[in-house]
N, C-alpha and C positions, 0 to 999 in steps of 0.2 A: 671655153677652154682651148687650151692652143699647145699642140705637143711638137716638141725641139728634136730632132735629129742629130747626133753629131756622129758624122763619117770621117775616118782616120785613113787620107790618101797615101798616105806615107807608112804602109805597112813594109815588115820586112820582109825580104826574098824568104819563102819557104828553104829550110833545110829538110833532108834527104836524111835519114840516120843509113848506119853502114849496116848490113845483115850478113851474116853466114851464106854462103851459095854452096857451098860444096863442101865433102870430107873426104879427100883421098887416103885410102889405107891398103895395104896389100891384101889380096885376099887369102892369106894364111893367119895362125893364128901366133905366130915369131915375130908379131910386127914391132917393131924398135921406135918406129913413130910415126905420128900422126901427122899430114898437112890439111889445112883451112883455108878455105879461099874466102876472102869478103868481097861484097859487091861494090867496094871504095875503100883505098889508103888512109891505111889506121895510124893512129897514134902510136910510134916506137915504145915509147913508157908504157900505157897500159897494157898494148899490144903482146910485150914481152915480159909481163910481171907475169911469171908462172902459177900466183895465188888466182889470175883471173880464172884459169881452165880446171875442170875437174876431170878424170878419167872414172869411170863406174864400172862394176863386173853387177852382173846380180848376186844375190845370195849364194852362198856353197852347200845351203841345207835349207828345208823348207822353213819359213819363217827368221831365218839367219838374216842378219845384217847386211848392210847391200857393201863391197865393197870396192873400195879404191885403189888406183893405179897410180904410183906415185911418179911425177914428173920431174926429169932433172932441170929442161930448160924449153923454154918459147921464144922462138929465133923469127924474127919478123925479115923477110927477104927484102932486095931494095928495092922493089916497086909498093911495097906496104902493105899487096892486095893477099900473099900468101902470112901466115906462122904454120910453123913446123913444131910439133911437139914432141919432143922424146922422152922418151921412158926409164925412169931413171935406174930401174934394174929390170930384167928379160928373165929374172928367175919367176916371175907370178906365169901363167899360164893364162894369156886369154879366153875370155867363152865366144860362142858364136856370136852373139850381138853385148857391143857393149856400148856406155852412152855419155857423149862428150857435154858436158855443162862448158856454155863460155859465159862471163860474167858481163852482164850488163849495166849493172846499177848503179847511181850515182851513189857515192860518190867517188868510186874505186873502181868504177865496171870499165871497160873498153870503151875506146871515142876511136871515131874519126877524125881523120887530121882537119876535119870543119869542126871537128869540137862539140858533136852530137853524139850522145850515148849509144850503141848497139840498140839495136828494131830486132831483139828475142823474141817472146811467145806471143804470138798473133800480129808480128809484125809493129809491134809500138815501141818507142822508141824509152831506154833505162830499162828493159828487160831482160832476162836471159834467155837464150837461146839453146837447148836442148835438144841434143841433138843421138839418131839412134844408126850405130853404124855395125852392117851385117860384115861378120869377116869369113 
């Protein structure tokens, strides 16, 4: 019996997905909007489709529904690496920690401008990224 090896020298260059690094927010609780740093230049179009991000409060009463911050717009800056999120009305009232979903998934989630999905939960790449930010 005789076993056949076949090796594929011509694999392709590994891609790098893009991750959230950071969430700048002021620390008060008036904040008008959120920035995101990624660790590589994203895709304008995903980047800036405001359906990608979610803004979260927790509950307003025990067992209450968790609720959301609605967003007017996600402005991607010209280096690609920052969105800025703003808030589409300042009449809700922030709590002390609230929690940024960004979308990862194909086939609608965020890319990098290499055209790899977002590296969300646990760092793999088509996942989202949740994120908890103290104000």
């Amino acid at each position: 019996m005789a076993t056949l090896t076949i090796v594929n020298t011509n694999l392709p260059a590994p891609t790098v997905s893009p991750k959230v690094q950071l969430v700048y927010a002021a620390h008060t609780r008036m904040v008008t909007a959120f920035r995101l740093h990624f660790s590589q230049p994203m895709d304008s179009t995903s980047a800036q489709t405001v359906s990608n991000y979610e803004v979260l409060l927790p509950p307003a009463y025990k067992n209450g529904p968790v609720r959301a911050v609605p967003l007017s717009q996600a402005v991607l800056d010209p280096s690609g690496l920052f969105v800025t999120l703003y808030r589409a009305s300042l009449g809700q009232h922030l709590t002390k920690f609230v929690q940024i979903v960004v979308r990862g998934q194909p086939p609608t989630g965020l890319t990098g401008t290499n055209g790899t999905f977002l590296a969300g939960t646990g760092g793999v790449s088509g996942t989202d990224a949740v994120l908890t930010v103290s104000m």
